[in-house]
C-alpha positions as CSV (number, residue, x, y, z in Angstrom):
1,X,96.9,40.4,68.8
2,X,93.3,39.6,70.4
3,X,91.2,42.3,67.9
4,X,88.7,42.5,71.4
5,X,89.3,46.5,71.9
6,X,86.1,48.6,72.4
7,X,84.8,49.3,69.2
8,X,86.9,47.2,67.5
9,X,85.2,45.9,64.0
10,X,84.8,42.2,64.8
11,X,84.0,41.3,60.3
12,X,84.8,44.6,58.8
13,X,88.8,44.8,58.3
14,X,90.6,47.6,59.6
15,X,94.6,48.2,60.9
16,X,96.2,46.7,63.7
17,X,97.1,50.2,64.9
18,X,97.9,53.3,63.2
19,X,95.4,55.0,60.4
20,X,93.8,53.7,57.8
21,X,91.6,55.4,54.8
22,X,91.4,54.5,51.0
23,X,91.4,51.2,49.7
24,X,94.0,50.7,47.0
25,X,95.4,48.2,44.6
26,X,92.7,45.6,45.1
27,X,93.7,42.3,43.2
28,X,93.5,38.7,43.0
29,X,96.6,36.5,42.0
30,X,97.6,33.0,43.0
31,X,94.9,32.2,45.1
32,X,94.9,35.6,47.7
33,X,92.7,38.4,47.2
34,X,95.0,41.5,48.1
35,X,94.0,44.7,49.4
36,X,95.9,47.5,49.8
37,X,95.0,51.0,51.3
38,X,96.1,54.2,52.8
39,X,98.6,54.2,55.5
40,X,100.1,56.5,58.4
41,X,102.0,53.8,60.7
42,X,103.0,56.4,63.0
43,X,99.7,58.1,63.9
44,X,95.8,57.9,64.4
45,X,95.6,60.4,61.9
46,X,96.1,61.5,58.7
47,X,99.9,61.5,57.9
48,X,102.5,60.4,55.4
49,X,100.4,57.7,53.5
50,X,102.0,54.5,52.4
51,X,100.9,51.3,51.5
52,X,99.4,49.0,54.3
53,X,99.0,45.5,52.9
54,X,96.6,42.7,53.8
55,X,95.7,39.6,52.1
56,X,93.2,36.7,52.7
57,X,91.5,33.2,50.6
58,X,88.1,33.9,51.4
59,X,87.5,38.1,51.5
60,X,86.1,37.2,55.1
61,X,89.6,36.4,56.8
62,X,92.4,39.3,56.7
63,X,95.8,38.4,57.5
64,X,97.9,41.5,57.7
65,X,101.4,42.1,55.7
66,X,103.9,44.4,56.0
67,X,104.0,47.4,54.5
68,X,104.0,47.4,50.7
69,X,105.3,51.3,50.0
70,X,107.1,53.4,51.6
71,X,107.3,57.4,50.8
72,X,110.7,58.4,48.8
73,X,111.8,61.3,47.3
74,X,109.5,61.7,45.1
75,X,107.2,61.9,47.8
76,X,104.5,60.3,49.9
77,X,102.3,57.4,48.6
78,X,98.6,58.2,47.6
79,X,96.2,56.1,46.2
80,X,95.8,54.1,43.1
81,X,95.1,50.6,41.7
82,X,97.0,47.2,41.1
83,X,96.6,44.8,37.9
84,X,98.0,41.6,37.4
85,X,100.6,41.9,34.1
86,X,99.4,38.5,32.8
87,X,101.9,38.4,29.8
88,X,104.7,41.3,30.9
89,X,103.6,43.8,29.1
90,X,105.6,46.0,31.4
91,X,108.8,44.3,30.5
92,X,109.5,43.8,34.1
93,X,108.6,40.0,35.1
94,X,111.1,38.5,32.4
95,X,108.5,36.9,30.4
96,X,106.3,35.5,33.5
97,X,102.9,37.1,34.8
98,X,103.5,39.4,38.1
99,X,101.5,42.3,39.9
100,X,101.6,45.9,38.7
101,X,100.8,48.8,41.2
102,X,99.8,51.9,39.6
103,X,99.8,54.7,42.0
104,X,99.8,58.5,42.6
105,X,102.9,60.2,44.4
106,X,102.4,63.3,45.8
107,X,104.7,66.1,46.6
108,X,104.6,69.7,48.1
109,X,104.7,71.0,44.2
110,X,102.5,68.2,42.3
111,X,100.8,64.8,42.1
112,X,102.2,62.1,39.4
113,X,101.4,58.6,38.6
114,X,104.1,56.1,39.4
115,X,104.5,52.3,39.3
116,X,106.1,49.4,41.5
117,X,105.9,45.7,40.9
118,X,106.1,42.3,42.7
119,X,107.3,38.8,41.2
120,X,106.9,37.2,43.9
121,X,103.0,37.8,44.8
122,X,103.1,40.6,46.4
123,X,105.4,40.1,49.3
124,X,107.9,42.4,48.0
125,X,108.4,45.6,45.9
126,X,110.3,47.7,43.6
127,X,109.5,50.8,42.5
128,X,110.2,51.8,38.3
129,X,113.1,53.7,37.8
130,X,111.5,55.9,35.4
131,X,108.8,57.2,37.9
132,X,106.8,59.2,37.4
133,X,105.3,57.7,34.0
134,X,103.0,60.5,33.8
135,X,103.1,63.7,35.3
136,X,102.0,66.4,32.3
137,X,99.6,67.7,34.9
138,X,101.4,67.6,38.4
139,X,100.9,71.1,39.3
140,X,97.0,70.0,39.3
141,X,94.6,68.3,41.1
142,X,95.7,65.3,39.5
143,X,95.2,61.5,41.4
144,X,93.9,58.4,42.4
145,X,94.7,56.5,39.3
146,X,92.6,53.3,38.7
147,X,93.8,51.0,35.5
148,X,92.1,47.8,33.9
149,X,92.9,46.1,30.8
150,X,90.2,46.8,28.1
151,X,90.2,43.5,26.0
152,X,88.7,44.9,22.7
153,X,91.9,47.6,22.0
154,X,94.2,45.2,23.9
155,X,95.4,48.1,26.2
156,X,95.8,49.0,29.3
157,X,93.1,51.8,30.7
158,X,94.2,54.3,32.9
159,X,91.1,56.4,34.8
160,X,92.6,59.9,36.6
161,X,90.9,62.1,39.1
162,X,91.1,65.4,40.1
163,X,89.3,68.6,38.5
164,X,88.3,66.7,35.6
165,X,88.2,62.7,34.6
166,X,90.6,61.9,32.5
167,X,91.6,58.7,30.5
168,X,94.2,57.5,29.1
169,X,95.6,54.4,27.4
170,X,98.9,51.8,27.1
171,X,100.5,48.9,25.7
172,X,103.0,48.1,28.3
173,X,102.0,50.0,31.8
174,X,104.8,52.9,30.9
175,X,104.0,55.0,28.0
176,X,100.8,56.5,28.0
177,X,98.4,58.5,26.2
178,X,96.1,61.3,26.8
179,X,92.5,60.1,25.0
180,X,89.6,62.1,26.8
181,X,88.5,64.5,29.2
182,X,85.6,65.5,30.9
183,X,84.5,67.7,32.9
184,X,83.5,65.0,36.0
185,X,85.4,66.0,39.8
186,X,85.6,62.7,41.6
187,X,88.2,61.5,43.9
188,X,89.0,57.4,43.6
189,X,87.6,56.6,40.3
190,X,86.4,53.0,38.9
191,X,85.3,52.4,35.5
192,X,83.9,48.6,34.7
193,X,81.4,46.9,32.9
194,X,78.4,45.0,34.0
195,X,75.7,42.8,32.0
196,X,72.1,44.4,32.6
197,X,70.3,42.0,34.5
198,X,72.6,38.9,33.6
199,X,72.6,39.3,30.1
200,X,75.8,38.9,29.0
201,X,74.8,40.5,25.9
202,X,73.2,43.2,26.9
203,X,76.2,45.4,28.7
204,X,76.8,48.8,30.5
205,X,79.8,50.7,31.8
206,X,79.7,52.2,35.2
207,X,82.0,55.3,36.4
208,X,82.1,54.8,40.6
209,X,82.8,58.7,42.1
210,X,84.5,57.6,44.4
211,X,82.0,55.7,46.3
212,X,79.8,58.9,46.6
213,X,77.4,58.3,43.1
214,X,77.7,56.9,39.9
215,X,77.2,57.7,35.5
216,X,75.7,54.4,34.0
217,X,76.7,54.9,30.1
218,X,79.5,53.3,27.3
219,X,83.0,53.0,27.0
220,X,84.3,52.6,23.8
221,X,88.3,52.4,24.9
222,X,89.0,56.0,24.5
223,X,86.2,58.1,25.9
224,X,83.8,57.8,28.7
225,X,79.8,59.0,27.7
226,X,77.4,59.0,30.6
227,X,73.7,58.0,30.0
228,X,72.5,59.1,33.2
229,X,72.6,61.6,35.9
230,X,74.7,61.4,38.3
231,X,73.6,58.6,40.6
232,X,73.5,58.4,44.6
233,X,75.2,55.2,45.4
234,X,75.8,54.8,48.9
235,X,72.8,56.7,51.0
236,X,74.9,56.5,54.4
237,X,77.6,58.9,55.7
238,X,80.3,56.7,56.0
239,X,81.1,55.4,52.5
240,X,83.5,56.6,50.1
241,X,86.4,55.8,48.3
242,X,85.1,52.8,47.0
243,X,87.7,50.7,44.4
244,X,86.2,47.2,43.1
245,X,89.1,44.3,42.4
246,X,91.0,43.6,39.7
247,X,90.9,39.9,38.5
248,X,88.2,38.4,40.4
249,X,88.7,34.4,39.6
250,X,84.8,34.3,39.6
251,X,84.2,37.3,37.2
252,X,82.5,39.4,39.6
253,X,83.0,42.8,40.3
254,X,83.6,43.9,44.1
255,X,84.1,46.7,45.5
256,X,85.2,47.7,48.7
257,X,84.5,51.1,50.3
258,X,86.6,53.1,53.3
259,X,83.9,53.6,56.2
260,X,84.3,56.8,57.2
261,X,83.7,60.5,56.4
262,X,86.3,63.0,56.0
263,X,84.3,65.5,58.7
264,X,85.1,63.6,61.8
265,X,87.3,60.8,60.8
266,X,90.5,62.2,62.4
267,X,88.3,63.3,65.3
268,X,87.7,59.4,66.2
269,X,91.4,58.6,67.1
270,X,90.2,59.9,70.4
271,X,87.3,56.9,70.7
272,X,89.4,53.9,68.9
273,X,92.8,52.8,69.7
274,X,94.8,52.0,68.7
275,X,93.6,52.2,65.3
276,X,91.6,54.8,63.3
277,X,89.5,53.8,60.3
278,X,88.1,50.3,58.9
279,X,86.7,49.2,55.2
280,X,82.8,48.5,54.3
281,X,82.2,45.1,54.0
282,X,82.5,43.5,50.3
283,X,79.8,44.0,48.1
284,X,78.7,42.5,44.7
285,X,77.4,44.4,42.2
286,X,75.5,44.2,39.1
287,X,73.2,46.1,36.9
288,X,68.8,45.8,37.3
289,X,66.7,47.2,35.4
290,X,63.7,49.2,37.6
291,X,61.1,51.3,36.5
292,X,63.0,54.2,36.8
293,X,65.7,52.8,34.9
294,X,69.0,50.7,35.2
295,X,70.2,50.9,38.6
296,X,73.7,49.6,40.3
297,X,72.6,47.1,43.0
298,X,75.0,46.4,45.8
299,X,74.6,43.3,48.1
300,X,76.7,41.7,50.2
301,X,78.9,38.9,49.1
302,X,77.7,35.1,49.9
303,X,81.1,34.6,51.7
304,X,79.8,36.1,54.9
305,X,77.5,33.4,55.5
306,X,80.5,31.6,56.7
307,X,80.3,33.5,59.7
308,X,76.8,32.7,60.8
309,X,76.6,30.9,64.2
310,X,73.4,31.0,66.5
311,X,70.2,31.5,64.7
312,X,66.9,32.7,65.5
313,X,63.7,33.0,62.9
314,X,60.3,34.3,63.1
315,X,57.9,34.3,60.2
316,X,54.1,35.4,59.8
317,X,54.0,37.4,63.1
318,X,51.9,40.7,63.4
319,X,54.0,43.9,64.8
320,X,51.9,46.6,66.7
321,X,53.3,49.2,68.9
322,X,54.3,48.7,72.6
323,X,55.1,45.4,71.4
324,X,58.5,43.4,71.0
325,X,59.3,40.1,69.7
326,X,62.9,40.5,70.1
327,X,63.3,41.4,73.5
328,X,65.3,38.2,74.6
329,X,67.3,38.6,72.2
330,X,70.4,40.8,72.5
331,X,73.6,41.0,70.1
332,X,76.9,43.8,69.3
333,X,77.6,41.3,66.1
334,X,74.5,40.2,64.3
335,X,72.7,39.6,60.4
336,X,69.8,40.4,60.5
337,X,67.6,39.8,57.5
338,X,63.6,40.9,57.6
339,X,61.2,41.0,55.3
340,X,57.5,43.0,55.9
341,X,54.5,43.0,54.4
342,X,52.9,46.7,54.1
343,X,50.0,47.0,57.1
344,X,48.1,50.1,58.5
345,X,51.9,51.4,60.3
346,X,52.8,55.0,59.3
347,X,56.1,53.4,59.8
348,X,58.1,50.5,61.6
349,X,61.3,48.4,61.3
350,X,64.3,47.6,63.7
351,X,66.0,49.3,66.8
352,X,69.7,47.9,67.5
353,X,72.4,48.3,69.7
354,X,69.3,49.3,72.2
355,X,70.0,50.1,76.0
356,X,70.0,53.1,78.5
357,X,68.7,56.1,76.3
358,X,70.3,54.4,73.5
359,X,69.2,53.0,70.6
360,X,70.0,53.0,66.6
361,X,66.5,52.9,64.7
362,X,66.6,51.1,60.9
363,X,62.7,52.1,59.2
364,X,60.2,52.5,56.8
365,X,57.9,55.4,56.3
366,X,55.2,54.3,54.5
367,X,53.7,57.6,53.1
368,X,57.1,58.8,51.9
369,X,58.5,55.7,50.6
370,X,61.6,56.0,52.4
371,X,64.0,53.7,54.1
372,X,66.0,55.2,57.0
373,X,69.0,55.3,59.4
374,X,68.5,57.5,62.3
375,X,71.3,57.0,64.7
376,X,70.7,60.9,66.6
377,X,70.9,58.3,69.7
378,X,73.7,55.9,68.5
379,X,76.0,56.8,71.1
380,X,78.9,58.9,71.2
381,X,80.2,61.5,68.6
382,X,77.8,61.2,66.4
383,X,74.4,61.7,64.9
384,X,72.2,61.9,61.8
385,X,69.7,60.7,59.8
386,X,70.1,59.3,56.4
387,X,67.4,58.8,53.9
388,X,67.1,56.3,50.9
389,X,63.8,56.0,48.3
390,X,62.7,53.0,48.0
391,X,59.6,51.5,46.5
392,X,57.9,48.3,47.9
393,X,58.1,45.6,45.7
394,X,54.9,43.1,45.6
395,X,53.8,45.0,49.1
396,X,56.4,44.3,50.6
397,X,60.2,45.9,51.8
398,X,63.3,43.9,52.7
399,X,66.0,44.8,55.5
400,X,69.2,43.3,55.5
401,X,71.7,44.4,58.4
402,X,74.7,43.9,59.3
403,X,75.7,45.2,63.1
404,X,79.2,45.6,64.6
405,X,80.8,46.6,67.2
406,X,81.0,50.0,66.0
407,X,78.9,50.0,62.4
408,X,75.4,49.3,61.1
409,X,75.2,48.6,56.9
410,X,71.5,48.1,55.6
411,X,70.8,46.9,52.4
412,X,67.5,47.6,51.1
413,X,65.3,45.4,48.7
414,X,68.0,43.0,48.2
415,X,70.8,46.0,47.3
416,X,68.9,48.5,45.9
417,X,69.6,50.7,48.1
418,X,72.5,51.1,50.8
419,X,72.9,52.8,53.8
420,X,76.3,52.7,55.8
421,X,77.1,54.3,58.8
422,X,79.5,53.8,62.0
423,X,78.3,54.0,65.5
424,X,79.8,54.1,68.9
425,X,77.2,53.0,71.5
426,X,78.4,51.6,75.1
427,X,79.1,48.1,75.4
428,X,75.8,47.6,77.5
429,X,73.6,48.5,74.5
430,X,73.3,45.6,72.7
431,X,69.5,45.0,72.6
432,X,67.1,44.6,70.0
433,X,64.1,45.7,68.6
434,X,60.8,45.4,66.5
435,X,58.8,48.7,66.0
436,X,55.6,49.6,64.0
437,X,54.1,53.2,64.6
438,X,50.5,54.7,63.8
439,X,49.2,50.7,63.0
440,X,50.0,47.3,62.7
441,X,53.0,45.4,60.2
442,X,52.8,42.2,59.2
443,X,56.4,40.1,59.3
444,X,56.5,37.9,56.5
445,X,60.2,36.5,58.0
446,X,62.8,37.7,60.0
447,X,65.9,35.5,60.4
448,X,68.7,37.0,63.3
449,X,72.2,35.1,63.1
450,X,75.2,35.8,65.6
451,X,78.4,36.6,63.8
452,X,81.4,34.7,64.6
453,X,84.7,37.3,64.5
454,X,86.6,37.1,61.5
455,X,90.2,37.2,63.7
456,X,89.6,33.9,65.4
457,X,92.3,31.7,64.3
């Protein structure tokens, strides 16, 4: 298969055909990073889920699997985690390590948490005869369980959604037990810890809502206490469902998020085919202390930079209006990374994907301190502008973007803030744009690299 149909993402993974929504099961064993996520084979909509299956060396490179889980009669297969059983815990690798799915089957009466398990790398599957292994609150909202080992009581954590957060904990993956509550709704939870600025010392815990925000707070194997507010973390409208991977050779913790948004995402099997749905790029995160606080910073992973080809860079150049340094250059699959010095410009930044009436503005307003997405002329089926605060830093604000064929992510002051969002302009719009408004901007650097696809053999 060519992965060249309109819109098609060209580095963000998504489904040879059929739907796709949550990431699931994220793990690294034996050299492959596998991801997992939500699957309707048959349809460009949401349907029976399974498990769709993909696996790859680098996190750049997907090759596609067969399908990991199949509904049975305990019903259709929703989301959860995977962890690798290092020392058979679970009784079910005769001694040797193997890979441990964790996930949440759902019937017309209930949702329960089941398990299936690969020796052989996650090729093939067998689900536990004893499934479910915890159902005590079926007739709930009751889901998307994500599981970790948790070194210091030498058990495995189990994180449940629905109405409330619930944890519980187990030697073996199969018996568990009820240790808190709270009253937190998410869906897709992640609970992980992070040193604060790189102090390995100095730790915090993070609770992901499912992409949507964030508690920053401690852990102490039983119970969950925030320290914070709840916490925007994605500012775009096309994150969620964001899971991080289990046994990252590296130690780092990276999370990948479904990007889309449960308002129109079953209205876009009319624009792709055949496929609906793709995944955020990877992102590394970490823990910074700001003014305001500690704060969950998200950039992307260093591993894209493998895809950079052609390469264009500007540095020290004054931006006024009616004025455009880019204007020979044009692009559908770009980096773009730009850094500007605060000037007399009530605002300014970046137009992509710019043609006929079309045109996807990234920018700063100076007086509010805002960095934002406006994408009201994008294209087809949608609209919207999305807003994230963000203070300069030394004068100065930083834009990293990443454009696709049909999706724009912006990081802001090296992952402070995020904004995600898809787009579907024509083919022909593929220009690009320097803009200042109300004054002059000066850019301190802006570096443009073409993307090479991340299907090429």
């Amino acid at each position: 298969m060519r992965y060249t149909e309109r819109y098609r993402p060209q580095f963000h993974f998504s489904p040879e055909r059929g739907w796709l929504n949550d990431p699931n099961g994220m793990v690294y064993y034996n050299g492959e990073y596998h991801l997992f996520y939500q699957y309707h084979p048959a349809g460009k909509t949401w349907g029976p889920m399974h498990w769709g299956h993909a696996v790859s060396k680098d996190l750049v490179h997907w090759e596609h699997l067969p399908i990991a889980l199949y509904p049975d009669h305990l019903g259709t297969v929703w989301s959860g985690s995977a962890v690798v059983d290092w020392h058979d815990t679970s009784g079910f690798f005769n001694g040797e390590p193997g890979i441990v799915a964790i996930f949440t089957h759902a019937e017309v009466d209930g949702q329960m948490q089941s398990l299936a398990y690969s020796s052989d790398g996650g090729r093939t599957w067998r689900k536990y005869e004893g499934n479910p292994v915890l159902d005590q609150f079926k007739g709930e909202d009751f889901r998307d369980p994500k599981v970790f080992w948790h070194e210091e009581t030498k058990e495995w954590i189990m994180v449940v959604a629905g109405g409330k957060v619930r944890i519980y904990s187990s030697p073996n993956l199969r018996d568990w037990t009820l240790r808190s509550e709270s009253d937190i709704w998410t869906e897709c939870p992640d609970l992980f810890e992070l040193p604060v600025d790189g102090d390995p010392n100095n730790t915090k815990w993070v609770l992901s809502l499912g992409g949507r925000g964030y508690h920053i707070g401690t852990f102490d194997g039983e119970r969950f206490v925030p320290e914070t507010a709840a916490l925007p973390m994605n500012y775009g409208p096309d994150a969620y469902a964001a899971q991080t991977f289990s046994d990252e050779p590296n130690g780092r913790r990276i999370m990948i998020n479904w990007m889309n948004n449960w308002e129109y995402a079953n209205n876009l099997a009319s624009i792709t085919d055949p496929w609906n749905g793709v995944m955020t790029l990877p992102y590394e995160l970490s823990l910074k202390t700001y003014p305001e606080g500690i704060r969950l910073v998200q950039q992307p992973i260093p591993e894209l930079q493998r895809l950079r080809r052609t390469h264009c860079r500007f540095a020290n150049e004054k931006i006024e209006p009616g004025t455009n340094l880019l204007a020979e250059i044009r692009g559908a699959q770009l980096e773009i990374i730009a850094e500007f010095e605060l000037g007399t410009a009530a605002e300014f930044g970046l137009k992509v994907r710019t043609g006929d009436r079309e045109e996807t503005a990234v920018g700063y307003r100076t007086a509010d301190r805002v960095l934002f997405v406006d994408r009201n002329q994008s294209g087809a089926a949608l609209s919207g502008v999305y807003e994230a605060p963000l203070a300069p830093e030394n004068n100065r604000v930083k834009m990293h973007l990443f454009v696709d064929w049909s999706s724009l992510e912006v990081f802001g002051n090296d992952g402070k803030v995020v904004i995600t969002s898809l787009l579907f302009p024509s083919q022909a719009s593929d220009g690009l744009e320097l803009s200042a408004v109300g004054g002059d901007v000066r850019l301190s650097a802006l570096d443009v690299y073409e993307l090479e696809s991340m299907w090429l053999d």
